[in-house]
C-alpha atoms as one frame of an Amber mdcrd trajectory, in Angstrom:
protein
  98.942  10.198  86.719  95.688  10.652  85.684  93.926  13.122  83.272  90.734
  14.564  83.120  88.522  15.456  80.534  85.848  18.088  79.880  82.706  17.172
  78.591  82.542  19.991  76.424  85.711  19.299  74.758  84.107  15.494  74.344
  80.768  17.004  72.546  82.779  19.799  70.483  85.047  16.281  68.935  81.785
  14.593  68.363  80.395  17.372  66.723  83.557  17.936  64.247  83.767  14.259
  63.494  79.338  13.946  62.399  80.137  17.248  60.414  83.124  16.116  58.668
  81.207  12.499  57.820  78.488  14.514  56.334  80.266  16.702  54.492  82.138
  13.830  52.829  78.954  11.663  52.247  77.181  15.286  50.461  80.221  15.221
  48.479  80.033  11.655  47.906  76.448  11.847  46.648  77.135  15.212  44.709
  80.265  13.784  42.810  78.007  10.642  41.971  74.859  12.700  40.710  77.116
  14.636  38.262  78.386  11.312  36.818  74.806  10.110  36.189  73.452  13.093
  34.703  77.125  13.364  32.360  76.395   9.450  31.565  72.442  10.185  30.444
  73.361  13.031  28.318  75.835  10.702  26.827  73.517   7.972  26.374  70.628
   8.117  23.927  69.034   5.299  25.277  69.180   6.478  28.959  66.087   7.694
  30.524  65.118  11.408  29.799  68.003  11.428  27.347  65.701  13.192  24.503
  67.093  14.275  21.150  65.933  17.735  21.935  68.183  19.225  18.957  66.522
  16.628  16.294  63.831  17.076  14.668  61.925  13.511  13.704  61.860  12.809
  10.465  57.798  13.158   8.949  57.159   9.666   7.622  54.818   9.394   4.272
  52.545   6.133   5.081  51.905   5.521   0.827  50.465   2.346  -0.341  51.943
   1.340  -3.720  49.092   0.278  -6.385  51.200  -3.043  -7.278  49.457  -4.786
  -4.623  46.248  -4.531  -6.243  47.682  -5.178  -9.781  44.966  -7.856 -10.771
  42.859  -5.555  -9.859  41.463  -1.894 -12.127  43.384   0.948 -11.070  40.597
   2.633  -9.587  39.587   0.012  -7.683  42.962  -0.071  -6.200  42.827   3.708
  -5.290  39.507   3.339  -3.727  41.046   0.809  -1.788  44.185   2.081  -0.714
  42.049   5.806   0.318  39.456   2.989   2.204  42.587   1.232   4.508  43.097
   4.655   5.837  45.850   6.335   3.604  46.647   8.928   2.320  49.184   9.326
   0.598  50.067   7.075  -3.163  52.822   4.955  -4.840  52.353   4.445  -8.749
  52.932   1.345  -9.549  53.015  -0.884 -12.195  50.525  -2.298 -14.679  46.636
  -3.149 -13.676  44.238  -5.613 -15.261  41.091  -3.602 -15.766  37.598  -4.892
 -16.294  38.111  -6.094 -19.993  41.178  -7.975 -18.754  43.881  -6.290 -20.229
  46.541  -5.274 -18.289  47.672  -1.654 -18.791  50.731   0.717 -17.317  49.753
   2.778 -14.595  51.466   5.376 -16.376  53.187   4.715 -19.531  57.296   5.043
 -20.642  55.844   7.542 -23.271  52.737   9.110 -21.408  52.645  12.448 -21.819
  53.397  15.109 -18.619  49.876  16.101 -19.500  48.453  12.539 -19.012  50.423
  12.361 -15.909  49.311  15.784 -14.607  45.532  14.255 -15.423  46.057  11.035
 -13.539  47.289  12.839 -10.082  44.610  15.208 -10.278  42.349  12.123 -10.215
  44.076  11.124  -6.982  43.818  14.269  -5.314  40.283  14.684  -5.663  40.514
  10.729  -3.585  41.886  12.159  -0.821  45.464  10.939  -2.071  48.469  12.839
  -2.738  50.847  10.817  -5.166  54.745  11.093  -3.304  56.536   8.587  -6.405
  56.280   6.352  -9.374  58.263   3.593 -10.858  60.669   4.383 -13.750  59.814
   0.666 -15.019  63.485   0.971 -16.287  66.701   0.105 -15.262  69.519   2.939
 -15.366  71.759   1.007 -17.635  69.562  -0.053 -20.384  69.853   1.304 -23.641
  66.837   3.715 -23.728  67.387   4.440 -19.871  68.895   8.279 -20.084  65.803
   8.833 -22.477  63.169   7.176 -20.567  64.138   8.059 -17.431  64.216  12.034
 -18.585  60.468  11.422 -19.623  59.564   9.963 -16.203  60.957  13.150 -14.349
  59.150  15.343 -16.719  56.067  12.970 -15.728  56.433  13.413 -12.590  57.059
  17.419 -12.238  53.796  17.948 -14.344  52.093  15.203 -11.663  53.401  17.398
  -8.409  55.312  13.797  -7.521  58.753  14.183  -5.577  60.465  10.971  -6.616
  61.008   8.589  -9.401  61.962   5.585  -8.009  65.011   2.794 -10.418  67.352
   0.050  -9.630  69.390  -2.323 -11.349  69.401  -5.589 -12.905  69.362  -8.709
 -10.264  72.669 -10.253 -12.378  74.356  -6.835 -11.727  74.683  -3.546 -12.798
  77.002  -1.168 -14.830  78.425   1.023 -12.298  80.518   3.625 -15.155  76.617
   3.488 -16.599  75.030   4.063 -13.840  77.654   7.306 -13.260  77.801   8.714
 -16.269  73.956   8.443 -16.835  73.346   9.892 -13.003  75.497  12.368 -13.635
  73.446  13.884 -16.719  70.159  13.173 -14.773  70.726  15.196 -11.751  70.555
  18.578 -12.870  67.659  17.699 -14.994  65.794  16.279 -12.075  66.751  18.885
  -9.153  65.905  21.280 -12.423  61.981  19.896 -11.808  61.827  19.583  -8.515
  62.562  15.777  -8.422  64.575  13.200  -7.151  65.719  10.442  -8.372  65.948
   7.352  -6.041  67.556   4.222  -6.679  66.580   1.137  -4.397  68.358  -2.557
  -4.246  67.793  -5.388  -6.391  70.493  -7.651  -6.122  73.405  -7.911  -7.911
  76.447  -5.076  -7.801  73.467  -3.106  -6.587  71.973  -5.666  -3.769  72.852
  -3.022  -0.904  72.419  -0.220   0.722  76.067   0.511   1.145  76.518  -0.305
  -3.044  73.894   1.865  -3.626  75.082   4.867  -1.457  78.804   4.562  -2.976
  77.271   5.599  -6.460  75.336   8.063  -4.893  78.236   9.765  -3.292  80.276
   9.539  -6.623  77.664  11.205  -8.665  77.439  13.824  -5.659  73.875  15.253
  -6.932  71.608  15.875  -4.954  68.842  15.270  -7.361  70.179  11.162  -6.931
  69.802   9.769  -3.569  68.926   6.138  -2.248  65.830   4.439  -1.931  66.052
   1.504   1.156  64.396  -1.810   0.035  65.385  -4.170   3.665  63.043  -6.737
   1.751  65.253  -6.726  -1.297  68.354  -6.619   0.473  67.561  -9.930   2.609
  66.079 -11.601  -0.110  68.604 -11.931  -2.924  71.657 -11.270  -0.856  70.600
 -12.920   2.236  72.050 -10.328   4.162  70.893  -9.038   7.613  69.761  -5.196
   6.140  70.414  -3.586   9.555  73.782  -3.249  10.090  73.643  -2.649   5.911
  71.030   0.618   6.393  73.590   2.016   9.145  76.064   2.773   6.062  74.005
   4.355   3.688  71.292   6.542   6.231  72.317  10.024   5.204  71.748   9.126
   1.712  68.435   7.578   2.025  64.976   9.646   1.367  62.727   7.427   0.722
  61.760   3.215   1.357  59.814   0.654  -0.153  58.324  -1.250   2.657  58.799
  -4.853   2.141  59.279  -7.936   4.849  60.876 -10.850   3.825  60.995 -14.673
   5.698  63.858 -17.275   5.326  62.005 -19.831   7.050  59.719 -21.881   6.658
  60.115 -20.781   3.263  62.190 -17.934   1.414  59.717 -15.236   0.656  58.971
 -11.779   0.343  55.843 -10.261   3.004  54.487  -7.672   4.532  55.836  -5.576
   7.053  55.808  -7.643  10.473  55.018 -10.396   9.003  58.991 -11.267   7.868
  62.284 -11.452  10.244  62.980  -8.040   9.946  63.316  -5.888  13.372  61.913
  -2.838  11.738  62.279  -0.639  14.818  66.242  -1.515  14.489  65.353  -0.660
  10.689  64.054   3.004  11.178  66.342   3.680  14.229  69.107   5.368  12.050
  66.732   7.824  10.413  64.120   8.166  12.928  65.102  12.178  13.302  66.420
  13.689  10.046  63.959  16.156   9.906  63.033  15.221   6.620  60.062  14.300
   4.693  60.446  10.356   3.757  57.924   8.633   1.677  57.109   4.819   3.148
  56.095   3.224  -0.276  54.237  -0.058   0.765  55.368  -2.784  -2.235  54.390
  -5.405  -0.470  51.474  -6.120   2.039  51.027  -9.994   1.688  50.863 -12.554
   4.445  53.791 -15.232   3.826  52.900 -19.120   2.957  48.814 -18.441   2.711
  47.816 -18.015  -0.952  47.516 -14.714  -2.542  44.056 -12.497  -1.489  41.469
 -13.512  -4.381  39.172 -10.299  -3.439  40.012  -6.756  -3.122  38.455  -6.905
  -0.103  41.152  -8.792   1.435  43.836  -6.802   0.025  42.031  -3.831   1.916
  42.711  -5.113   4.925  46.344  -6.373   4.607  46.634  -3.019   3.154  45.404
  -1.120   6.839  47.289  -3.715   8.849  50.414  -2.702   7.874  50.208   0.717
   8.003  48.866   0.281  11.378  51.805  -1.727  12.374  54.660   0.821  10.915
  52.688   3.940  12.312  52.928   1.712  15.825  56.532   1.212  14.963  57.406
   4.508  14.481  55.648   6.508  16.697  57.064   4.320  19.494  60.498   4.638
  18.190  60.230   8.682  17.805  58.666   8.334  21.413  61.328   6.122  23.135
  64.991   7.592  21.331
């Protein structure tokens, strides 16, 4: 027996079968575009995964004066305004140009004084963002001298006071109870206080931010030192920052080197990834001062001429605005 077929019939199969393959494969291709996209938005590191609901946090480029602290004071502002900042750190003593060395601004200094000397910057071209305490929170006179410094600093127009403890340790119930009674009087004058690491009970990040959260004033918040923390803890200060981020409002720039020999440096010039560094508070929307303590090249001698400071000075700012603006660019 034999059967025939129509040609039609042949054509219409054909015809069903291509449709139902394409069909399938637009399905296919649909199904697999929706996963992408779903993975990218869940990604922050996937491309065109932007942080459109952050806003990046405005970083303060602010030489300290200590680098320049065998140097006059206003030789030191002239220089830092020169290497292309503007914004200031106060910090510590200088040696003017009969040799002696004198405070910045001194424990006792009246708010006037202090008022005088950031007027002084201003008219530079440089807006003062903190100054040290010179004290540390647990010694004797630190509730007193510490009050003084915040009333220095509101009379100055400066936003933070920068402590930290002793490198053999710290009182924590001290620290507390003295936090505690400093808050209000800060937030009061429109400061904060900010405490950094120094080694001992206080050597991290994460110690730091545990104290903060205790006091739980927002007039006390954390300063990040990654220098400090590598240094006398010999800790890796990147997973360390991850645990105290929402805390921190400030930093005090400092590289540091374990080999060929331990010591402190300038930013990029030390072991320190400092794009890993700024990743957790890259968008905070906050205003962060960048407090450059230390500017130095690692294993060459110290810069004998201003000069040379200068320019160690504008290096690294150049090399954390670099940092930063690709990391704000990229995340």
């Amino acid at each position: 027996m034999s059967y025939s077929v129509d040609p039609s019939e042949i054509d219409r199969r054909r015809f069903l079968k291509s449709s139902i393959a394409a069909a399938a494969s637009l399905a296919a291709m649909t199904a697999w575009n929706l996963k992408r996209s779903t993975l990218r938005a869940a990604d922050p590191k996937s491309e065109g995964a932007k942080p459109a609901d952050r806003k990046p946090t405005l970083f303060q480029h602010a030489c300290m004066t200590l680098p320049y602290s065998g140097f006059p004071l206003e030789r030191a502002l002239t220089g830092i305004k020169g290497a292309g900042y503007r914004h200031v750190a106060w910090g510590v003593d200088h040696r003017e140009a009969n040799g002696e060395k004198v405070p910045v601004m001194a424990a006792d200094a009246s708010p006037e004084t202090a008022k005088t000397l950031a007027k002084r910057c201003r008219d530079m071209g440089l807006e003062p963002v903190m100054m040290f305490s010179n004290i540390y929170p647990e010694h004797p006179r630190g509730l007193e001298v510490l009050t003084q410094r915040i009333k220095q600093a509101a009379a100055a127009g400066i936003g933070q006071v920068l402590t930290f403890g002793h490198t053999q340790g710290g009182n924590r119930t001290v620290w507390i109870e003295r936090f505690k009674a400093l808050g209000p009087i800060a937030r009061d004058q429109g400061i904060t206080i900010v405490v950094k690491q120094h080694g001992g009970s206080t050597g991290t990040g994460e110690a730091c931010a545990e104290i903060v959260r205790e006091v739980n004033d927002a007039g006390v918040l954390v300063n990040y030192d990654a220098g400090n923390v590598m240094d006398y803890l010999d800790l890796d200060p990147i997973p360390d920052i991850r645990k105290c981020a929402p805390e921190i409002r400030s930093f005090c720039v400092k590289d540091h080197r374990n080999w060929p020999k331990d010591q402190d440096c300038g930013p990029g010039f030390g072991e320190i990834d400092h794009y890993r560094l700024f990743e957790p508070v890259a968008f905070t929307g906050l205003t962060m001062p960048l407090a450059y303590e230390n500017i130095f090249a690692p294993l060459v001698p110290r810069p004998a001429k201003p000069e040379e400071i200068d320019a160690l000075a504008r290096r690294a700012r150049e090399f954390l605005e670099t940092v930063i603006a690709g990391l704000q660019q990229a995340m």
